[in-house]
C-alpha positions as CSV (number, residue, x, y, z in Angstrom):
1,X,87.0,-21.4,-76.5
2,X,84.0,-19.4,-76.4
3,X,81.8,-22.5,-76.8
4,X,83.8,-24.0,-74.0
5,X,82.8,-21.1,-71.7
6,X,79.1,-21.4,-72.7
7,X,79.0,-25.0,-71.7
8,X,81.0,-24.0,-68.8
9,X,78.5,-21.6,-67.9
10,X,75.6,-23.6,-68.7
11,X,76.8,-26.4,-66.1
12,X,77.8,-23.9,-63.5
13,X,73.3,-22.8,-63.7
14,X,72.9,-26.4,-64.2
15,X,74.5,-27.0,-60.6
16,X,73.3,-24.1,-58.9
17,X,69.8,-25.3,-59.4
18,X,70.2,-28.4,-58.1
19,X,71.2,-26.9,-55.0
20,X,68.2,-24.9,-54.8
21,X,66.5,-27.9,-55.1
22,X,68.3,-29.8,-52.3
23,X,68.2,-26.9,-49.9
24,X,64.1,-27.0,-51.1
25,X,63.6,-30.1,-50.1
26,X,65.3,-30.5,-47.0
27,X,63.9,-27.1,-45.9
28,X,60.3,-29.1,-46.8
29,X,61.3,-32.1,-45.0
30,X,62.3,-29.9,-41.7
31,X,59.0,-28.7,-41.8
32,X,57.0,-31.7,-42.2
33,X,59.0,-33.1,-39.2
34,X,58.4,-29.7,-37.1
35,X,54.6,-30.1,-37.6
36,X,54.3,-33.9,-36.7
37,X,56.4,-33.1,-33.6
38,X,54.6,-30.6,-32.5
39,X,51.1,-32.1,-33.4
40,X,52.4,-34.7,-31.2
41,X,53.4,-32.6,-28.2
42,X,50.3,-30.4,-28.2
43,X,48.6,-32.9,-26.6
44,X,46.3,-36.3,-28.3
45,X,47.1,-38.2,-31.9
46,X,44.8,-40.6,-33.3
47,X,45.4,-44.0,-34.9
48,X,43.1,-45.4,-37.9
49,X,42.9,-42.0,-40.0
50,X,40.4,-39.5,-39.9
51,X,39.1,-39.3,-36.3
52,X,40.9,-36.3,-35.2
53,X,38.0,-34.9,-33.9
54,X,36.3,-38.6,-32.5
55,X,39.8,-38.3,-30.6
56,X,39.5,-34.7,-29.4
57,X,36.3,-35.2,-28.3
58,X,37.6,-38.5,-25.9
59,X,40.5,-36.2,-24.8
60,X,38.7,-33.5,-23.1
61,X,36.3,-36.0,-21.7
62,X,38.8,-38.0,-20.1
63,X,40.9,-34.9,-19.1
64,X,39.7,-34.0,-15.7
65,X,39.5,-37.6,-14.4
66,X,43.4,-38.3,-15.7
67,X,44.6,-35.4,-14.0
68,X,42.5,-36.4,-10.4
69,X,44.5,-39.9,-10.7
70,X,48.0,-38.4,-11.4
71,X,47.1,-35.9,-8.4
72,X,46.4,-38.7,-6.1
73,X,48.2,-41.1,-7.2
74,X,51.5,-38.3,-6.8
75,X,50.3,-37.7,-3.4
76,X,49.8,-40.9,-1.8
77,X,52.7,-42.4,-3.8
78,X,51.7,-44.7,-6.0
79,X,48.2,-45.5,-4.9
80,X,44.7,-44.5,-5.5
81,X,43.6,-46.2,-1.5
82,X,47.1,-47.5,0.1
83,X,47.5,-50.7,2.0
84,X,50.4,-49.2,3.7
85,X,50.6,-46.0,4.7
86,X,51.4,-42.9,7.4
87,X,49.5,-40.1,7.9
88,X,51.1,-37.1,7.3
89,X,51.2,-33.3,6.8
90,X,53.1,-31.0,5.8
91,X,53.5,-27.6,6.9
92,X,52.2,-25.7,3.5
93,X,49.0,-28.1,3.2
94,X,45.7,-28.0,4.8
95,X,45.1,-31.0,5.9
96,X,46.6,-35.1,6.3
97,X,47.5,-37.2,3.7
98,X,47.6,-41.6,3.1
99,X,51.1,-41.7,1.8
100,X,52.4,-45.2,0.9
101,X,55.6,-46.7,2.3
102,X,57.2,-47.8,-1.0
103,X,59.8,-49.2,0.9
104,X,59.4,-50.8,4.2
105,X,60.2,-52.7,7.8
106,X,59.2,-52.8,10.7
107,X,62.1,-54.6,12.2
108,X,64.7,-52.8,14.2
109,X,68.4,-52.4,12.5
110,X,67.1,-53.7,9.1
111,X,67.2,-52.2,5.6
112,X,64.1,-51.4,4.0
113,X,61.7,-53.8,1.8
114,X,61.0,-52.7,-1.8
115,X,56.9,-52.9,-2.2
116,X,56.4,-51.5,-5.2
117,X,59.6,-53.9,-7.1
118,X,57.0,-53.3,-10.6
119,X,56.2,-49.5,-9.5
120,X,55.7,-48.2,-12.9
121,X,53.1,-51.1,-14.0
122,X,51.7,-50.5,-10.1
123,X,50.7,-46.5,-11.5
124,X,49.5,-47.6,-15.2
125,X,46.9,-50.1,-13.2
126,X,46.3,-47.7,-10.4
127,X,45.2,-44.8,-13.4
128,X,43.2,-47.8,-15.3
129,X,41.6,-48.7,-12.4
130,X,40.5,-44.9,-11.5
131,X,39.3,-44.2,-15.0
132,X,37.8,-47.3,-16.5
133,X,33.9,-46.3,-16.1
134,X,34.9,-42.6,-17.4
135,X,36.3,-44.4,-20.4
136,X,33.3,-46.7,-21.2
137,X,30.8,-43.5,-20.5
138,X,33.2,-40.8,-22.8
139,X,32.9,-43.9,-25.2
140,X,29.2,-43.9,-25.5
141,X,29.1,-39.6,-25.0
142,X,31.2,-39.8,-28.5
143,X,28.7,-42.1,-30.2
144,X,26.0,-39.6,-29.1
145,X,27.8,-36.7,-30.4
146,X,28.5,-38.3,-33.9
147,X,24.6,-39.0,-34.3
148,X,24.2,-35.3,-32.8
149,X,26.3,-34.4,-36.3
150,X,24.4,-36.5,-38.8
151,X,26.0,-40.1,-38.5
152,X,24.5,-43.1,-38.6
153,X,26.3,-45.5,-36.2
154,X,25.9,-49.4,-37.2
155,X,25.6,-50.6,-33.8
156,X,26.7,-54.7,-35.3
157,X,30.0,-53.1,-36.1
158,X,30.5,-50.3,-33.9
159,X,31.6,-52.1,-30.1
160,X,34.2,-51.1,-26.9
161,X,36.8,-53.2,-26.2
162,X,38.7,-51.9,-23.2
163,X,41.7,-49.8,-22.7
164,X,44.7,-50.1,-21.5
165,X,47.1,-47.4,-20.2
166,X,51.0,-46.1,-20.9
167,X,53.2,-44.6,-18.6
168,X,56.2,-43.1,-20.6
169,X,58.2,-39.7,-20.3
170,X,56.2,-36.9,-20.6
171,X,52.7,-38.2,-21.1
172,X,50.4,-41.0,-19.8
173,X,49.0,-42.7,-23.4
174,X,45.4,-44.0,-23.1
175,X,44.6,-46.8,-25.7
176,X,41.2,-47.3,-26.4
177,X,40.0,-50.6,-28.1
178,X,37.0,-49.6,-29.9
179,X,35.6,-49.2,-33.5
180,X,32.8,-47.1,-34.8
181,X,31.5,-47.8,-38.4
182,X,29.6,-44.6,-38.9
183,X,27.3,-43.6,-42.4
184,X,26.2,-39.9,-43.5
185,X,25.4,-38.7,-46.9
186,X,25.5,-42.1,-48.5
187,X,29.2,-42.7,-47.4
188,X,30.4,-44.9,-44.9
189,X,33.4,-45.0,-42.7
190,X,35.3,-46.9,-40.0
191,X,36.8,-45.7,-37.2
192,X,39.4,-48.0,-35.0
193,X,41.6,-47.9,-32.2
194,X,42.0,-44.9,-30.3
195,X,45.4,-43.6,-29.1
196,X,44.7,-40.1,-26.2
197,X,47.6,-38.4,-25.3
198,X,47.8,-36.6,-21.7
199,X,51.1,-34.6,-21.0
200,X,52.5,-35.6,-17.6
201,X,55.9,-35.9,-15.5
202,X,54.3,-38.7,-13.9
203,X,56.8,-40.6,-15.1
204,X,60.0,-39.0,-14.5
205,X,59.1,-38.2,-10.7
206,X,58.0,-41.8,-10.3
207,X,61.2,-43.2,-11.8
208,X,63.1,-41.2,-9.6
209,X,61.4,-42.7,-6.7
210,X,62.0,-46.1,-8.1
211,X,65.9,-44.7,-8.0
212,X,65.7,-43.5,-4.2
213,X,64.1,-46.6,-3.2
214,X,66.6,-48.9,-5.0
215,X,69.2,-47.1,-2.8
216,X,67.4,-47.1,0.3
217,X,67.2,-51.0,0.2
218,X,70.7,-51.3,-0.7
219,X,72.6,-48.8,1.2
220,X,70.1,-47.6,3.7
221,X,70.4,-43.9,2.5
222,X,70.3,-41.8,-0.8
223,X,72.2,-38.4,-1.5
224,X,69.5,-36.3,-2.5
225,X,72.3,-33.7,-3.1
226,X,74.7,-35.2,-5.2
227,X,71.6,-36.1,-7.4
228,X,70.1,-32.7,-7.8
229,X,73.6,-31.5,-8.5
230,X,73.4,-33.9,-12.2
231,X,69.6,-33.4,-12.3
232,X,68.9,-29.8,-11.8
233,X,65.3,-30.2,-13.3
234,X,63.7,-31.9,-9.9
235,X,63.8,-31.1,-6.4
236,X,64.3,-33.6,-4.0
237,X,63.7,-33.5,-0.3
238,X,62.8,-35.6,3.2
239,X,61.7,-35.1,6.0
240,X,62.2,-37.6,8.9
241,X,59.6,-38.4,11.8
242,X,59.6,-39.8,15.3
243,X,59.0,-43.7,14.2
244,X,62.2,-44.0,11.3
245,X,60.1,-43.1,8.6
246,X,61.4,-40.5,6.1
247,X,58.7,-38.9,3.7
248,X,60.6,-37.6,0.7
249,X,59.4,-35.2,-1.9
250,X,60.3,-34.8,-5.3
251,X,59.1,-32.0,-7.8
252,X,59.8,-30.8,-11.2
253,X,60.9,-27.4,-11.3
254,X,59.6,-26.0,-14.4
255,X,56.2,-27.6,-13.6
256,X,52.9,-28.0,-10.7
257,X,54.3,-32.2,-10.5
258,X,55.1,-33.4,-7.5
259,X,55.5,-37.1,-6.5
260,X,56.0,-38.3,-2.4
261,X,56.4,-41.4,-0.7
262,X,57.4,-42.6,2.1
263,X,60.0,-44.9,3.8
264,X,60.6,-47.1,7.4
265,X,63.7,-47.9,8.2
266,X,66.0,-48.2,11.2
267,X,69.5,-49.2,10.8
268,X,73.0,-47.6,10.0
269,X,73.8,-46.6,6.5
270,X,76.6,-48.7,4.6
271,X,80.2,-47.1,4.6
């Protein structure tokens, strides 16, 4: 009996200790995932391994131009110089401002025209268009400040490729096709492919536009009210003027982002 209780017992620490161990390693595992998540919402991540600070460096040189292309491009809806546009001012700003007609005609009792049918493709070319000389100059300011540190570059491996732009929720992604092969103390390394991380709402004010303007076309109007109600994050609002066109407004609540755009219409909305 006694020797049943020992084993008993010993079984009993046996599987107590293996739950330590299981509550040990999902605690770790929580952990690892915290840090990785918010390494990634702090801001930039790099691809290739080891050029956190290659890809720091292209972050805050790019920083200032990405945010003068999501500040125009969220005023003049859409567009760094519109094709298509009203002048317009509101009461709370200084001055006017070229905001684009996403949705359009100039015909009497006719729905509007969708213009931008590809808007979110539209705004990643609109940004890449804006920023491409900053890119190609931060690229060459990086391979100055790597020889600044020591480095070697080896200028037959090291070239620019290009970038190419993302807009997703939350941040606008800037891919950078480069590589650097770099050499200090003997050693030599290769950096490639570089992956800059802006945080934005660029993207979820511009998909609701896409939303109003899909609605427009359709039905000729769009209840701003009923959709605040489901989306209480963003503000929507218009403002009509004397030749059918309705400049709406949308902003994000808990942030500075704002996104308008206009529309020309002139016909009765659908039952």
């Amino acid at each position: 009996m006694q020797k049943r209780k020992r084993q008993d017992s010993f079984l009993s620490k046996k599987e107590a200790q293996v739950t330590i161990f299981i509550i040990i390693g999902i605690f770790l595992i929580a952990v690892l995932a915290l840090f990785f998540f918010l390494r990634e919402e702090m801001g930039f991540e790099t691809s290739g391994g080891g050029e956190t600070n290659s890809a720091s460096f292209l972050q805050t040189c790019l920083e200032e131009k990405i945010n003068e292309a999501v500040k125009i491009i969220s005023n003049q809806g859409a567009s760094i110089n519109p094709f298509l546009y009203i002048e317009f001012k509101f009461s709370d700003e200084e001055g006017y401002t070229n905001i684009t007609y996403l949705c359009y005609n100039q015909n009497q009792d006719e729905y509007c025209i969708n213009q931008e049918p590809m808007l979110m493709k539209h705004i990643e070319g609109e940004i890449q268009g804006y920023i491409s000389q900053e890119v190609n100059g931060c690229f060459e300011d990086l391979k100055i400040s790597l020889e600044d540190q020591g480095y070697e570059i080896d200028s037959l491996n090291s070239h620019y490729n290009g970038f190419d732009v993302e807009l997703i929720e939350k941040r606008i992604i800037v891919n950078i096709d480069g590589d650097l092969t770099l050499t200090k103390s003997e050693q030599t390394t290769m950096q490639e492919g570089f992956k800059i991380i802006f945080p934005s709402r660029l993207y979820e004010t511009a998909f609701i536009a896409q939303e109003i303007v899909s609605q427009e076309a359709r039905f000729c109007e769009f209840d701003e009210l009923n959709y605040m109600m489901f989306n209480q994050n963003y503000k929507v609002s218009k403002t009509s003027t004397l030749n059918s066109t309705i400049i709406y407004k949308i902003e994000h609540r808990d942030s500075s982002n704002k996104f308008k755009f206009a529309i020309k219409e002139k016909c009765t909305p659908a039952d």
